[in-house]
C-alpha positions in Angstrom: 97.8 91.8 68.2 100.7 91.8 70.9 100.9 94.0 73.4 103.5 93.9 76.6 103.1 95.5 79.8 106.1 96.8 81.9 106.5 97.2 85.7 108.8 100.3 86.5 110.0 100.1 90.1 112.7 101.3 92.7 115.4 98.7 94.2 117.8 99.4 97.4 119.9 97.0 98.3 118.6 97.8 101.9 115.9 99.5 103.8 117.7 101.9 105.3 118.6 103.5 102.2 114.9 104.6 102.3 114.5 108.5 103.3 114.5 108.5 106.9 110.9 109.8 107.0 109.9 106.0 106.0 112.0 104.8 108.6 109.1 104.2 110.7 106.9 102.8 108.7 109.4 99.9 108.1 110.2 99.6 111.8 106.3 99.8 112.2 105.4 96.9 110.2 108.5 94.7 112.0 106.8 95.8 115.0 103.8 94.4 114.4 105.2 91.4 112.7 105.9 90.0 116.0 102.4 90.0 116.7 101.3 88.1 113.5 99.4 85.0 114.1 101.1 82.5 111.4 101.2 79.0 113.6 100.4 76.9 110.2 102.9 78.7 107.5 105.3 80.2 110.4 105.6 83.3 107.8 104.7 86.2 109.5 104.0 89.6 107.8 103.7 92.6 109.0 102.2 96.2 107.1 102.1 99.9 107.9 100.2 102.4 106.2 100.9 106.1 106.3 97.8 108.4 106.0 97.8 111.5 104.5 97.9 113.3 107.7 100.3 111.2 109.0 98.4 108.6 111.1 100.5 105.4 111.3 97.8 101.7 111.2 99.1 98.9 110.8 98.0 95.2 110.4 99.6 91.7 110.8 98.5 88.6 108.9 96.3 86.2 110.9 95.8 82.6 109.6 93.3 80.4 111.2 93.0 76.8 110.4 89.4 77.1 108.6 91.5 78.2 105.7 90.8 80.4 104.3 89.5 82.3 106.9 92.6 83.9 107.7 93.6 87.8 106.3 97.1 88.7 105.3 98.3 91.8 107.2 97.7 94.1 104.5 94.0 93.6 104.4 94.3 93.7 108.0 96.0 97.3 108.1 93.8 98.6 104.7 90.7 97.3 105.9 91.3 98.3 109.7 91.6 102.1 107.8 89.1 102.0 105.7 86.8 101.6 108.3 88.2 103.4 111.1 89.9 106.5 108.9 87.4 106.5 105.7 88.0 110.2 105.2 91.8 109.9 104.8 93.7 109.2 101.7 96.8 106.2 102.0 100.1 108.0 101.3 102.0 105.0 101.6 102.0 101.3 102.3 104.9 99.6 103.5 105.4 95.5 103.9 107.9 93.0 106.0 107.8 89.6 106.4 110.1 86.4 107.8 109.6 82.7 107.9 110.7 80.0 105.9 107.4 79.5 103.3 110.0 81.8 101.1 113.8 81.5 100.5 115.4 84.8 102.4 116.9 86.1 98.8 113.0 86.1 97.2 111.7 89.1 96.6 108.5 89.9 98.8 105.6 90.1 96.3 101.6 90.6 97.5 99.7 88.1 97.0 96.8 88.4 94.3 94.1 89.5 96.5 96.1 91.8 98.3 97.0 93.7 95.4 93.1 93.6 94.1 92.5 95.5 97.9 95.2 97.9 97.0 93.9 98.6 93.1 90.9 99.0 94.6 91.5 101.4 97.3 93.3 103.9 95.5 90.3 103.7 93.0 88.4 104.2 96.0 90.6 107.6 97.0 91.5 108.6 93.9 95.0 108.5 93.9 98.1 106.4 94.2 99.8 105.5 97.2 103.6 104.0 97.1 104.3 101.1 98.3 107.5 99.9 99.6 108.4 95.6 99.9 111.3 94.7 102.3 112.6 91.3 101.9 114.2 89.1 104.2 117.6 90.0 103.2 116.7 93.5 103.4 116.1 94.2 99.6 113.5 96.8 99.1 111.4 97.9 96.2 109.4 100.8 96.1 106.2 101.2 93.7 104.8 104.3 93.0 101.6 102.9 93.1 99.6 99.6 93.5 98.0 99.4 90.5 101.8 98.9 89.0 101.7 95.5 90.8 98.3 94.8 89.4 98.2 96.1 85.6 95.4 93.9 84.7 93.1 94.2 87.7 89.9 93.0 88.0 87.4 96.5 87.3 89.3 98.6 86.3 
């Protein structure tokens, strides 16, 4: 039996397209970007999270050189609420990043255990968040939900 799955997703050809309301969770995650610690692959990320009451975290990846002891910035951010804001639901997750481990005109895609953290958190709050990618070049996609990235995640 064949069966095919299909992603359904959003594209801008720039951020700032975005409503302004998610403004500031792109200019968030840039923000703390700057902060990543990313000496080994020089690609730094950055991530916001919007809560459901409005709460801004956010998280940039930090590599170490015991690899893989490092965390990419959004298991930084979603663990960072998790433990901090366990009571409130993620509304929406956004993602930058900039460096040269990527060519600027890729699209900016997870990585596998990142989306497993997201699957699993919106399993964990019972309901989808949306999650918006910015590229390099400014492209931005917008998921309604993580699991979308992730159709054949582990448990579920």
């Amino acid at each position: 039996m064949e069966k095919e799955l299909s992603f359904k997703y959003t594209q801008l050809e720039h951020w700032n397209e975005l409503p302004t309301s998610d403004h500031v969770l792109v200019e968030a995650a840039q923000n703390v970007m700057q902060g990543a610690y990313a000496p080994y692959s020089k690609f730094r990320v950055g991530a916001s999270l919007l809560l459901e009451d409005g709460t801004i975290v956010t998280g940039s990846n930090q590599e170490n050189i015991a690899y893989p002891s490092g965390l990419c910035a959004e298991r930084v951010a979603l663990f960072f609420a998790g433990a901090n804001h366990p009571e409130k639901t993620v509304d929406t997750l956004c993602i930058v990043a900039k460096g040269d481990l990527v060519d600027v005109e890729t699209l900016l895609s997870p990585c596998g255990g990142c989306r497993q953290v997201m699957v699993e958190t919106e399993k964990r709050q019972n309901q989808p968040f949306r999650v918006i990618l910015v590229s390099q070049n400014n492209v931005t996609i917008i998921a309604e939900s993580a699991a979308s990235l992730l159709p054949l995640a582990f448990g579920i």
